[in-house]
C-alpha positions as CSV (number, residue, x, y, z in Angstrom):
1,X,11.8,8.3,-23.5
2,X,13.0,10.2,-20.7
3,X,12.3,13.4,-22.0
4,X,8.6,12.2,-23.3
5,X,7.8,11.7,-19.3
6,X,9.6,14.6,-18.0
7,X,7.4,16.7,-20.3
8,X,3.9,14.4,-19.8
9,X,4.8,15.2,-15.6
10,X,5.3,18.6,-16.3
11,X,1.6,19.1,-18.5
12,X,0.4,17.2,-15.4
13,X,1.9,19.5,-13.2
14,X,0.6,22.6,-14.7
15,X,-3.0,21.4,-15.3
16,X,-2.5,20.5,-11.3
17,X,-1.7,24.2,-10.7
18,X,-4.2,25.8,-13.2
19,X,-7.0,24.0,-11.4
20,X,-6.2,24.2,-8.1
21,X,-8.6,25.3,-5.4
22,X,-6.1,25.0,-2.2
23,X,-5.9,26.8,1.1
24,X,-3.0,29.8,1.8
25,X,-2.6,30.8,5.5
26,X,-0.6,33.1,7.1
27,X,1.1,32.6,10.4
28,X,3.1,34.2,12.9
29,X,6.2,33.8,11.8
30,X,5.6,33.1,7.8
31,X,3.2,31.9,5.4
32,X,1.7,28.3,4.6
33,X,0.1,26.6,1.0
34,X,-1.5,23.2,0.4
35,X,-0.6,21.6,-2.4
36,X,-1.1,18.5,-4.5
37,X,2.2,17.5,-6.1
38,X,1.7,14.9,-9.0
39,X,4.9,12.5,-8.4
40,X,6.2,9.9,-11.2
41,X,7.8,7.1,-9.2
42,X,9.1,3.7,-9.8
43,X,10.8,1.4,-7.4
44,X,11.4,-2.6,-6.8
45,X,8.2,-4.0,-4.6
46,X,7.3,-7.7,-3.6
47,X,4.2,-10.0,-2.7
48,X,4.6,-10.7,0.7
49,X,3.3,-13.8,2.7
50,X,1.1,-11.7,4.9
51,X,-2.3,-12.5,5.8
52,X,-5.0,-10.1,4.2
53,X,-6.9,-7.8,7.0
54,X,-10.7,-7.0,6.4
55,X,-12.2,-6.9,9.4
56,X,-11.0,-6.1,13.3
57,X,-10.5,-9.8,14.2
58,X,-8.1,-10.2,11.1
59,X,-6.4,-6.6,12.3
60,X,-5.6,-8.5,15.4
61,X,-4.3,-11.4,14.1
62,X,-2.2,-9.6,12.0
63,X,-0.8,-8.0,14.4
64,X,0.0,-11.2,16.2
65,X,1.3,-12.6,13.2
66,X,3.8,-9.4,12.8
67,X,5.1,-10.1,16.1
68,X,5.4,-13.3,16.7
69,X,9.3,-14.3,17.1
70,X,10.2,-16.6,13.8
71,X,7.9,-14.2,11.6
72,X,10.3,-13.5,8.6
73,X,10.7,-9.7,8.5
74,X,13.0,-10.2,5.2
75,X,13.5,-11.3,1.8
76,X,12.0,-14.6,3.0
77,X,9.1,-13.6,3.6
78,X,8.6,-12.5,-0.5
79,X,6.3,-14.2,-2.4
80,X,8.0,-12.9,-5.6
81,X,9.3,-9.8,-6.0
82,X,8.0,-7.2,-8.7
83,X,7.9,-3.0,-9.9
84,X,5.6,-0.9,-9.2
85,X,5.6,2.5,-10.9
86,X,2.8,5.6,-11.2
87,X,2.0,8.9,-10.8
88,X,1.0,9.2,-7.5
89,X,-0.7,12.3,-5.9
90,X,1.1,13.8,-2.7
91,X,-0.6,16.0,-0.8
92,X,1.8,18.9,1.1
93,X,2.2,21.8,2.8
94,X,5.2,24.4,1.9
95,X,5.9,27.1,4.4
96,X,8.4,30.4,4.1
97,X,9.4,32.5,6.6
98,X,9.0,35.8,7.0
99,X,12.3,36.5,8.2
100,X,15.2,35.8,5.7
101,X,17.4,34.7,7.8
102,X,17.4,31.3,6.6
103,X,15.0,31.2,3.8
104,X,17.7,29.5,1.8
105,X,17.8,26.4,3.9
106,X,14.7,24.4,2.9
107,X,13.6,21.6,5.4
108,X,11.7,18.6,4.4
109,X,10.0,16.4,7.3
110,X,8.7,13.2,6.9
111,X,6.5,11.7,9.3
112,X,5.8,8.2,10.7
113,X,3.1,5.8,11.2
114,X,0.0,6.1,12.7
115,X,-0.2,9.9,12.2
116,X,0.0,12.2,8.4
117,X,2.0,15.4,8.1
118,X,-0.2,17.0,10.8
119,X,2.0,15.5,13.5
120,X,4.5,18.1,12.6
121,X,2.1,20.8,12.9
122,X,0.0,20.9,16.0
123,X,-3.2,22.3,15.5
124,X,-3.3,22.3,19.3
125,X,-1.1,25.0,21.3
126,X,0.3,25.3,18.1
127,X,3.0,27.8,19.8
128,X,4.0,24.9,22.0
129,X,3.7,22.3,19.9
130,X,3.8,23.0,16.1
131,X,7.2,22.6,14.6
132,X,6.2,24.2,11.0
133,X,5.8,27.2,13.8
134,X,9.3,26.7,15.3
135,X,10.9,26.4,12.4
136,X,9.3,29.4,10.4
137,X,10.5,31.3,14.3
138,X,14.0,30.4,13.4
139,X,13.8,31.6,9.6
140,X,13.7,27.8,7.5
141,X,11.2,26.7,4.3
142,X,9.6,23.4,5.6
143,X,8.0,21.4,3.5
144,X,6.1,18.4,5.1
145,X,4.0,15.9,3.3
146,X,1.4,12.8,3.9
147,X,3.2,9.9,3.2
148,X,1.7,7.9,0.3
149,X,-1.4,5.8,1.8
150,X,-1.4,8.2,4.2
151,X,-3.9,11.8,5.0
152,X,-4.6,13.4,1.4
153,X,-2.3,11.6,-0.7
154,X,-3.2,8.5,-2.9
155,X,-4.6,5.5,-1.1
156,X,-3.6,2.3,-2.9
157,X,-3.4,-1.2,-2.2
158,X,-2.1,-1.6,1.1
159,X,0.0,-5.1,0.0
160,X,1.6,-5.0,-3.0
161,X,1.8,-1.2,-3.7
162,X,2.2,1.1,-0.7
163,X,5.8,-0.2,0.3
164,X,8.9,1.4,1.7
165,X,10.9,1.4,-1.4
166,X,8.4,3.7,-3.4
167,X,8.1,5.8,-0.1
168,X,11.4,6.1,-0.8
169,X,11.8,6.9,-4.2
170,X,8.9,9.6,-3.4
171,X,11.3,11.3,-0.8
172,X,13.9,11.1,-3.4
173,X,11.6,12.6,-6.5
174,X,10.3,14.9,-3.9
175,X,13.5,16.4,-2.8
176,X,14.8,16.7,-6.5
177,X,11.7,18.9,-7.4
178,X,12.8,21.3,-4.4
179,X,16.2,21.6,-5.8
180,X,15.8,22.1,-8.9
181,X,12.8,24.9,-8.6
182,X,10.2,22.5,-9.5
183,X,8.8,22.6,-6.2
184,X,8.9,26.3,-5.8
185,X,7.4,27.6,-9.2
186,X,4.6,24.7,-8.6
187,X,3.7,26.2,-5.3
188,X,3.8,29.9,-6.9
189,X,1.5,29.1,-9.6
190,X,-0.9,26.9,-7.8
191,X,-4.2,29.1,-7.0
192,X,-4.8,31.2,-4.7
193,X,-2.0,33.0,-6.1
194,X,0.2,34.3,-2.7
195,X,2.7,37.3,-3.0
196,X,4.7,35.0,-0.7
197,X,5.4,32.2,-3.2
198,X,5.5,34.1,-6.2
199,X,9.1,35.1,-6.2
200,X,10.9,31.8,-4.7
201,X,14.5,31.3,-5.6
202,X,15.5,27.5,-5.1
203,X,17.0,26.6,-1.9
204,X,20.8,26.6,-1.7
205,X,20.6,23.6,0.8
206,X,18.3,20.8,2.1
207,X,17.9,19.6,5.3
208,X,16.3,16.3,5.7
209,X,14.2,15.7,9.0
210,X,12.3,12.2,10.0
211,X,10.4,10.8,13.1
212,X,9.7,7.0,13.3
213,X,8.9,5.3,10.1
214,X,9.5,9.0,8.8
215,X,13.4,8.3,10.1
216,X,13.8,4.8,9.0
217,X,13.4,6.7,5.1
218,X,15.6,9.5,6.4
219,X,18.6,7.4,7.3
220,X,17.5,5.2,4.2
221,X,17.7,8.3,1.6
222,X,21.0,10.1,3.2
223,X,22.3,6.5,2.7
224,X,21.3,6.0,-0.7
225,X,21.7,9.4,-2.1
226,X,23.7,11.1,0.3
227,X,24.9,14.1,-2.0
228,X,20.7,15.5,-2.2
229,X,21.1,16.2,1.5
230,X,23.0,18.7,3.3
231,X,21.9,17.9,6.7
232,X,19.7,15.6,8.5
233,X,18.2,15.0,11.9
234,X,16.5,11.5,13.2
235,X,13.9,11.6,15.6
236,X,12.3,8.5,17.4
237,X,14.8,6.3,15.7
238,X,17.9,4.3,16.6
239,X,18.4,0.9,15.2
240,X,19.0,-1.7,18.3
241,X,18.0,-5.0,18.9
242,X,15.2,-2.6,21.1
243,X,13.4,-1.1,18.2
244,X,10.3,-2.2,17.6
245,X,11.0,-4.5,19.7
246,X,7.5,-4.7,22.0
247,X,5.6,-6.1,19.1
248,X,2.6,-4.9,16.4
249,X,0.1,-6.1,19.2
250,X,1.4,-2.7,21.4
251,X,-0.2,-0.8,18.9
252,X,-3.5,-2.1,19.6
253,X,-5.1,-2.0,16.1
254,X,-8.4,-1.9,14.4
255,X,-9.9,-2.3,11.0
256,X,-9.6,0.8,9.2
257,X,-12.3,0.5,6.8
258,X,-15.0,0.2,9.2
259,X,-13.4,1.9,12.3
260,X,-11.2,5.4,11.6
261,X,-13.4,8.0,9.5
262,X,-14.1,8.7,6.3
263,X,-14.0,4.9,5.9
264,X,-11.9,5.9,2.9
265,X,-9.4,2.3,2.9
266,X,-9.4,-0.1,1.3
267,X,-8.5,-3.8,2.6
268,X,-5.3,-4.1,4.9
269,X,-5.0,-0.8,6.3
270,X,-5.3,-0.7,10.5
271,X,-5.8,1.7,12.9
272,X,-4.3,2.5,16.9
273,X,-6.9,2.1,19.1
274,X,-6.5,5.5,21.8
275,X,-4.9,2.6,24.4
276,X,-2.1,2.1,21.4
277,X,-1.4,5.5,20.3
278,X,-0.2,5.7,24.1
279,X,1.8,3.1,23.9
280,X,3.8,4.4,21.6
281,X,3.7,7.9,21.5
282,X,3.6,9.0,24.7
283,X,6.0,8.4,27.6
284,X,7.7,10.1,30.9
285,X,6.2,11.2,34.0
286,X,2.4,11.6,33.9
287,X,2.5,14.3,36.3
288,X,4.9,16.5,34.0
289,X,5.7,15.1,30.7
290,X,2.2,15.3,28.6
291,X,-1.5,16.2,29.5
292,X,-4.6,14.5,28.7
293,X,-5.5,17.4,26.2
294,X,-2.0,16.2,24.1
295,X,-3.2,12.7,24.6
296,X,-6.8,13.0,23.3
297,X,-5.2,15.6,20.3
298,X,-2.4,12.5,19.4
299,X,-5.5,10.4,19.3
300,X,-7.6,12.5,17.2
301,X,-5.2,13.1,14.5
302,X,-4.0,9.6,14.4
303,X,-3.9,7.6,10.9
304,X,-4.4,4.3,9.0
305,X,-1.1,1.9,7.8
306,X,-0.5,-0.6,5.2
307,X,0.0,-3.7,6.4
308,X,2.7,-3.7,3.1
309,X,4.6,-1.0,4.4
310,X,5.3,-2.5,7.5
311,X,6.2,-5.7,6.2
312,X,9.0,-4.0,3.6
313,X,10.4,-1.5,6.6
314,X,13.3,-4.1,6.4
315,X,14.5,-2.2,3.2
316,X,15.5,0.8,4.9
317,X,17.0,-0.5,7.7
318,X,20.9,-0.7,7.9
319,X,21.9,1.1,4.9
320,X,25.5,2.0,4.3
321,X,25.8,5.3,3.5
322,X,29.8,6.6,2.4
323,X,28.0,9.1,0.1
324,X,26.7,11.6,3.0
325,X,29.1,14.2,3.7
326,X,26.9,16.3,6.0
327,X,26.2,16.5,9.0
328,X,23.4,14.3,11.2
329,X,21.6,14.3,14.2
330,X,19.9,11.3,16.4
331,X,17.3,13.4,18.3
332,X,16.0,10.8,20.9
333,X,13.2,11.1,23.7
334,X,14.4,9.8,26.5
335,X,11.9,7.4,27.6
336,X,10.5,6.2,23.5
337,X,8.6,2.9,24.4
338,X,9.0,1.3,20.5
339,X,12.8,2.4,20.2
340,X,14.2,1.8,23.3
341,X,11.5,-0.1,25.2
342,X,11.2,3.2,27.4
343,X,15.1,4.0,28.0
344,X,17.0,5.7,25.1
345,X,20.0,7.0,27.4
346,X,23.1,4.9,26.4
347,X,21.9,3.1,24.0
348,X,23.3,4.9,20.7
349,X,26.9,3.7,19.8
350,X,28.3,6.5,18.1
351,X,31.2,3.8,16.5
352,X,28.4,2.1,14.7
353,X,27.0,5.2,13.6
354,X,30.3,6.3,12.5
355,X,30.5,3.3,10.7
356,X,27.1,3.6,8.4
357,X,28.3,7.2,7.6
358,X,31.6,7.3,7.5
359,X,32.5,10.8,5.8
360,X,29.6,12.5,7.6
361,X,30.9,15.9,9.1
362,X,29.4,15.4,12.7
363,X,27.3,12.7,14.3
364,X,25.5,13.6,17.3
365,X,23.5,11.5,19.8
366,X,20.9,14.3,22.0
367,X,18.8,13.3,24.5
368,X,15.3,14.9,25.2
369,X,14.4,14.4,28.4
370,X,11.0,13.6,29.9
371,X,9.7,13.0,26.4
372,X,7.8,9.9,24.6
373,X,8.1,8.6,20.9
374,X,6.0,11.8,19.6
375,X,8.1,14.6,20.4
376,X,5.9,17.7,19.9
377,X,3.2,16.1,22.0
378,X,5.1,16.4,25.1
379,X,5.4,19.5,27.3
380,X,8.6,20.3,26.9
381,X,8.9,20.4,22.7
382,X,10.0,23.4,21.7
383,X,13.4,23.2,24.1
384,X,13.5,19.5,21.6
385,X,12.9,21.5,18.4
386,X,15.9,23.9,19.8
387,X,18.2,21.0,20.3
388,X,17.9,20.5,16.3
389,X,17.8,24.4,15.3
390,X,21.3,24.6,18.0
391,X,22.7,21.6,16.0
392,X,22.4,22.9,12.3
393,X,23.3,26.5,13.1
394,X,26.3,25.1,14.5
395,X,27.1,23.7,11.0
396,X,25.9,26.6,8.9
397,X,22.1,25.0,8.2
């Protein structure tokens, strides 16, 4: 049966590639392709007792609901728990370097709520800002993808099927393509054809890289399959009685549907309002730390969440991981409102880190000063992004 799907994903895959119309750029430092990856995945999921969201006044009270303090944000708050599996399309962007230097070491980002693979890849001051631009500077493959529910990929029902397990097993089927050359013969075949993807070898190592929601999976998958990683880094995460601790109604939400273009949702998906996307994202001194131009760009890029999603986090959270034997990295901005209600420095206990990956090589804590929850939108990003490049070299990555 096994070998029946492998094969019916693989006819998929190639009718993807055959057909394919999608954009190639070229950029300073390497070369970029859009893709549309066709991903079987199958995971445990759940009814949840959450109220259904259809209009802003529902987005609101759904966001009261989430924070109000005996809200269950665990298995009793199931319904009854069931499977989803599909075929589910991802939409990604692969990059190579044009420097060899590291073109062995592939990186895969996944990004949080409220935003879609773009936040890794500033379309404004993109030299400042972009870290697909930093890290094709310092010689790694990135791949970075929209989450399921999420940019170009697959939209589907925000309660019962767009959950953190099946984000999960994405990350996980994702990550198994890239290592065993899936990935890199389905980015050289799909059209335009590129001279830079056409002669791929498979990466000898994968790094995995997460922000926010994007790190809660991170530090779920390391956990849970900690030999398919050879390396992480966690940004805008820490697990603390702080995070998330200021409450669903900080993010100030909307009705997706009718209020965040193309008006492509369906029921239970809600939006930041600008005031929101502020609140978390952006942090430090206003004088120094960010501009209004990165504020109005955080805004305009911003994205729609299940409500399901959000209501399954609980999942990821706290997984015991003795099967990473790599080394990790908690990159955290020093004044991240949802993590550390505005203060990160002190918080991380390296003991308990220790603890929920106990044969990882190297566990360190780095501070980025002056900096909010979204990293790359603050002045100072690329000396962040070097934190992380300093961290793996140091370990061969």
């Amino acid at each position: 049966m096994a070998s029946i799907l492998t094969i019916a994903i693989l006819l998929l895959l190639h009718r993807r590639t055959s057909a394919s119309t999608i954009d190639s750029s070229k950029r300073p430092h390497g070369f970029c392709k859009q893709l549309d990856i066709p991903v079987f995945a199958t995971a445990a999921s759940a009814i949840y007792d959450i109220p259904r969201v259809d209009n802003d006044i529902e987005a609101t009270a759904w966001a009261i609901y989430d924070a109000t303090r005996d809200t269950p944000h665990n298995v009793q708050n199931i319904i009854k728990n069931t499977t989803t599996s599909g075929i589910f399309n991802i939409h990604a962007q692969l990059c190579v370097p044009k420097s060899s230097k590291k073109e062995d070491v592939l990186q895969i980002a996944t990004h949080g709520v409220h935003y879609d693979s773009r936040y890794w890849d500033s379309e404004y001051q993109p030299e400042k800002h972009s870290y697909v631009d930093a890290a094709l500077k310092a010689g790694y493959s990135i791949l970075t993808y929209d989450r399921l529910g999420v940019g170009q990929s697959d939209k589907p029902d925000a309660y019962t099927v767009t959950q953190a397990p099946l984000e999960l097993e994405i990350l996980r089927q994702l990550t198994l393509m890239a290592r065993n050359g899936t990935l890199y013969s389905f980015a050289g075949k799909a059209k335009p054809v590129d001279a830079a993807f056409n002669t791929l070898a498979k990466p000898k190592k994968v790094v995995h890289l997460g922000h926010s929601f994007g790190s809660f999976l991170t530090s779920a998958f390391i956990a849970n399959y900690g030999p398919l990683s050879d390396g992480a880094i966690i940004t805008g995460y820490l697990l603390t009685e702080n995070l998330a601790s200021a409450g669903s109604t900080s993010f100030n939400v909307e009705y997706a549907a009718t209020s965040c273009p193309p008006f492509d949702r369906p029921s239970g998906y809600v939006v930041c309002q600008k005031n929101g996307i502020q609140n978390i994202f952006f942090g430090g001194d206003l004088k120094t730390a960010f501009t209004p131009e990165l504020l109005n760009y955080g805004n305009d890029i911003k994205q729609p969440v299940p409500i399901g999603e959000l209501a399954s986090a609980f999942w990821l959270l706290g997984n015991y991981g003795p099967s990473f034997k790599a080394p990790v990295q908690y990159l955290l901005p020093e004044f991240d409102f949802y993590v550390c209600r505005g203060d990160c420095k002190g918080l991380a206990n390296v003991t308990a880190l220790a603890q929920t990956y106990p044969n990882a090589t190297d566990i360190e804590v780095a501070i980025q000063p002056n900096t909010g929850h979204a990293l790359p939108l603050h002045n100072n990003a690329t000396a962040g992004f070097q934190l992380s490049f300093d961290f793996l070299a140091r370990h061969g990555l």
